[in-house]
C-alpha positions in Angstrom: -117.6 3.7 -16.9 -115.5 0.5 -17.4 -113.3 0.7 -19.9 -112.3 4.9 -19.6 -109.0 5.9 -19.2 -107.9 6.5 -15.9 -106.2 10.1 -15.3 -102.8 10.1 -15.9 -100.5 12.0 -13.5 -96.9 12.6 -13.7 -96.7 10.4 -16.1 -98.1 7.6 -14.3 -101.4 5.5 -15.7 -103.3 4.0 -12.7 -104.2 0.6 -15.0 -107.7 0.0 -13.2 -110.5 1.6 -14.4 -113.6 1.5 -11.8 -116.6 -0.1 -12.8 -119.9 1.3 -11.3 -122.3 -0.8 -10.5 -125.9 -0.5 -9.6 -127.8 -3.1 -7.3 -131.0 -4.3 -7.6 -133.2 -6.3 -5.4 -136.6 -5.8 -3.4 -135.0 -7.1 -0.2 -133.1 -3.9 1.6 -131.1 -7.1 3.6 -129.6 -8.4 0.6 -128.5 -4.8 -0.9 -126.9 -4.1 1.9 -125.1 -7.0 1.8 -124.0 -7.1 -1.7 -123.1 -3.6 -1.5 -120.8 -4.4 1.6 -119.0 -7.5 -0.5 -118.6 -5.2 -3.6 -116.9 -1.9 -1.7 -114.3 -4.0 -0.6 -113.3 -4.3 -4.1 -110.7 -1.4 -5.2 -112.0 -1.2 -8.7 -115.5 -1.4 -8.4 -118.1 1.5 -7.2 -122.0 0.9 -6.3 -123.0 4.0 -7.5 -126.9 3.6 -6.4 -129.4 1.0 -5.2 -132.7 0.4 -6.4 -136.0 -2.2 -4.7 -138.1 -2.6 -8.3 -137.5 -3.2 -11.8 -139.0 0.5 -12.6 -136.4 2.1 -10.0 -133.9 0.4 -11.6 -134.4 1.6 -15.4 -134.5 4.7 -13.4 -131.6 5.5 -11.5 -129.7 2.9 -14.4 -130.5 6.5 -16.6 -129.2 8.9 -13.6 -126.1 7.2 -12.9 -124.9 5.1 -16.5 -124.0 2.3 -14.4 -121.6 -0.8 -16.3 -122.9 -3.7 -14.6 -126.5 -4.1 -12.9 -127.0 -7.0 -10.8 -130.8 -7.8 -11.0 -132.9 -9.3 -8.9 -135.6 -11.1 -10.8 -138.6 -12.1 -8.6 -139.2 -8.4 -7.5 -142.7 -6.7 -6.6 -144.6 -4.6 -9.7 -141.9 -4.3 -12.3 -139.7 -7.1 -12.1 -136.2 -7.8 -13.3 -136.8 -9.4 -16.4 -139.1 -6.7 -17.6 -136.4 -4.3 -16.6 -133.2 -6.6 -18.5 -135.2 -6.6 -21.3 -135.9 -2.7 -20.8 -132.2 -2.0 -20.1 -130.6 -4.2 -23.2 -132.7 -2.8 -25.7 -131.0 0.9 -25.1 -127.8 2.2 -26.8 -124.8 1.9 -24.4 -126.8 -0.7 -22.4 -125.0 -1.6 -19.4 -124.3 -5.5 -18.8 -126.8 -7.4 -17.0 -125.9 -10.2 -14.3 -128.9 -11.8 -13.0 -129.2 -12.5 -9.3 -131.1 -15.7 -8.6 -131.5 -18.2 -5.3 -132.2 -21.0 -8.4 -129.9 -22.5 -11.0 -132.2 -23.6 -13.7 -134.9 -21.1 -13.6 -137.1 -20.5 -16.8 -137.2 -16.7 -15.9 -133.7 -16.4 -15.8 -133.6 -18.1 -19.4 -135.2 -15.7 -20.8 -133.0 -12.6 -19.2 -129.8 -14.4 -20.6 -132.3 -14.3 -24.2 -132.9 -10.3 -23.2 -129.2 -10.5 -23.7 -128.4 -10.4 -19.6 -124.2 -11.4 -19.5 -125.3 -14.3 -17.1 -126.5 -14.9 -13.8 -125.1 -15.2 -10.3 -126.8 -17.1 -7.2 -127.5 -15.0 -4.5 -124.6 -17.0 -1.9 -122.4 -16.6 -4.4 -119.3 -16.2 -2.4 -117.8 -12.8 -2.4 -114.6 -13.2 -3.9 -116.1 -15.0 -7.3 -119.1 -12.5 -6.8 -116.0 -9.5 -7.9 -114.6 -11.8 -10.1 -117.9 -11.8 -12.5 -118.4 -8.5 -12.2 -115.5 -7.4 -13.9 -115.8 -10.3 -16.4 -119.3 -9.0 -17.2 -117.7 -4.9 -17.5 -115.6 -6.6 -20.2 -117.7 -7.7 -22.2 -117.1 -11.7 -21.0 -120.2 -14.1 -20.3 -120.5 -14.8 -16.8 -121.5 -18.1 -17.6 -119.7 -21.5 -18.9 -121.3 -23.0 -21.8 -122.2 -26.2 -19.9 -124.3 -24.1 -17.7 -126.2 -22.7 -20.6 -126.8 -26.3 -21.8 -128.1 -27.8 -18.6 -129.8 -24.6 -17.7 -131.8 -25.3 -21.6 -132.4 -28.2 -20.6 -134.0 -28.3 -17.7 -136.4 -25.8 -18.4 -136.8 -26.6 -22.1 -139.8 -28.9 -21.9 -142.2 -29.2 -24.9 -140.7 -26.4 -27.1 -137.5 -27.9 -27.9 -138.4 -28.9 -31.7 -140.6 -25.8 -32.0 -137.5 -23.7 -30.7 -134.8 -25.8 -32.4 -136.7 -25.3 -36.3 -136.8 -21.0 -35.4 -133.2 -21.1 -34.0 -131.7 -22.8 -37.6 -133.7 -20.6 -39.6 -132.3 -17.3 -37.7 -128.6 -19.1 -38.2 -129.9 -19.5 -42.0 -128.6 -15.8 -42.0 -125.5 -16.1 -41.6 -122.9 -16.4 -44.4 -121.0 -19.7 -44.2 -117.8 -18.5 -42.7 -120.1 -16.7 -40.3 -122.1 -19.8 -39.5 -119.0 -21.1 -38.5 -117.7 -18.7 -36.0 -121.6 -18.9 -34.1 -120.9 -22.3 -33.9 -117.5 -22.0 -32.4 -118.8 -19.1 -29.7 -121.5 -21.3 -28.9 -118.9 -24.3 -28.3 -117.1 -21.5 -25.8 -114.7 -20.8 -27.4 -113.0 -17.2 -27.2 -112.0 -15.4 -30.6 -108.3 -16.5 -30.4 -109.1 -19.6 -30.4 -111.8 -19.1 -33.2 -108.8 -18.1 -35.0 -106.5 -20.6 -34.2 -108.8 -23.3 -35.1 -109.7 -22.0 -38.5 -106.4 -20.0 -39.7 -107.6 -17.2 -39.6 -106.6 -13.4 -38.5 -107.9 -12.1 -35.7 -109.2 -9.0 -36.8 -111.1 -11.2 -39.3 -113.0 -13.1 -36.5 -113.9 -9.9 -34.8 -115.1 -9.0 -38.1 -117.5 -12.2 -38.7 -118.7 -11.8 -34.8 -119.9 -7.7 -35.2 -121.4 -9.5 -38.6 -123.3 -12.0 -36.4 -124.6 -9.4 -33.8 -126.2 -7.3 -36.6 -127.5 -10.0 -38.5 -129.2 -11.8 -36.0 -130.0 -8.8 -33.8 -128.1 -9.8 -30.9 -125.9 -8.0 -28.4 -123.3 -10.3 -26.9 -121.9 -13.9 -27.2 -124.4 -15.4 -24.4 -127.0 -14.8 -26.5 -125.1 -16.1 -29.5 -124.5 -19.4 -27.7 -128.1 -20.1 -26.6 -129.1 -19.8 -30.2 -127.2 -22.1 -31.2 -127.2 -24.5 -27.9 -131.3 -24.4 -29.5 -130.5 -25.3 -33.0 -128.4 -28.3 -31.8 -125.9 -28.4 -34.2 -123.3 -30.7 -34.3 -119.1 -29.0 -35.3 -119.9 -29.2 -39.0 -122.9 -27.4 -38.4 -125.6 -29.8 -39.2 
């Protein structure tokens, strides 16, 4: 799993822990390919492949994979229903949605299942690695101006319906905590939370744990479309 320890011999620390990853898509073509791009990575191990949605929660429980790339448009259980399946477990492993769209309403809703973000399928190889290991961190694989044109463009009718439900979930929050879900949704990493509002680190991590649990939420993606759908301005209004 990302994040172990590697073994330490003769007193030397290999600094690269691998991160396993399982593939998922109904095309054997495309797994084949994206298994091909991801072994020539040092760090990073496909540890099984999987057609459905259902095969995916499946071998996803055999093999404790870090990072599943998911196909959504799949045959009988598709990759939202498994995202959705996947996030809600303890120890879930990130999610990064594969997609041949960018503004997709399905993919929406994975990033709202808590999915880490969302890849096109010609992604080239190279940045394909690169947001793997950002999403076995724990880092959105997403910029917040994506999220806001991806909203957007699929938003449609719901906006005011969705924008009234998103304040009143951020209605939660304890001011200072308000604050800092503003700041992740502007993008902004915990440092710079910090920074901007003098105060300690350790306190910001605080204040974000606060926000998962209050609002039921599992990572900073999901943070930001909340409030991306409240439309607040810095100050919060």
């Amino acid at each position: 799993m990302a994040g172990r320890d590697a073994a330490t011999v003769a007193g030397v620390t290999d600094p690269a822990p691998t991160v396993d990853v399982l593939v998922v898509d109904d095309d054997p073509i495309v797994r084949f390919g994206l298994t091909m791009m991801l072994r020539g990575a040092p760090d990073l191990r496909v540890v099984a492949e999987a057609g459905d949605g259902a095969e995916a929660v499946e071998l996803a429980d055999r093999h404790a994979p870090d990072v599943v790339l998911m196909d959504i448009r799949m045959p009988g259980t598709d990759g939202l229903a498994a995202t959705e399946t996947l996030r809600r477990r303890p120890q879930a492993p990130q999610v990064v949605v594969l997609t041949t769209f960018d503004a997709d309403a399905h993919v929406l809703r994975a990033l709202r299942a808590g999915a880490a973000g969302f890849l096109l399928k010609d992604t080239p190889p190279d940045e394909l690695v690169v947001a793997i290991r950002h999403a076995a961190q724990g880092r959105p694989v997403l910029s917040p101006e994506v999220t806001r044109r991806l909203i957007d463009r699929v938003a449609g009718s719901e906006q005011d319906t969705r924008r009234d439900a998103a304040r009143r979930r951020l209605d939660l929050l304890a001011d200072r905590e308000r604050t800092v879900a503003i700041e992740i949704g502007a993008g902004r990493s915990n440092s710079e939370i910090a920074a901007r509002h003098h105060l300690g680190l350790a306190t910001v991590k605080t204040h974000v744990s606060a926000i998962f649990t209050k609002l039921d939420l599992n990572n900073r993606v999901q943070v930001a479309l909340l409030v991306h759908d409240a439309d607040l301005d810095p100050q919060g209004r």
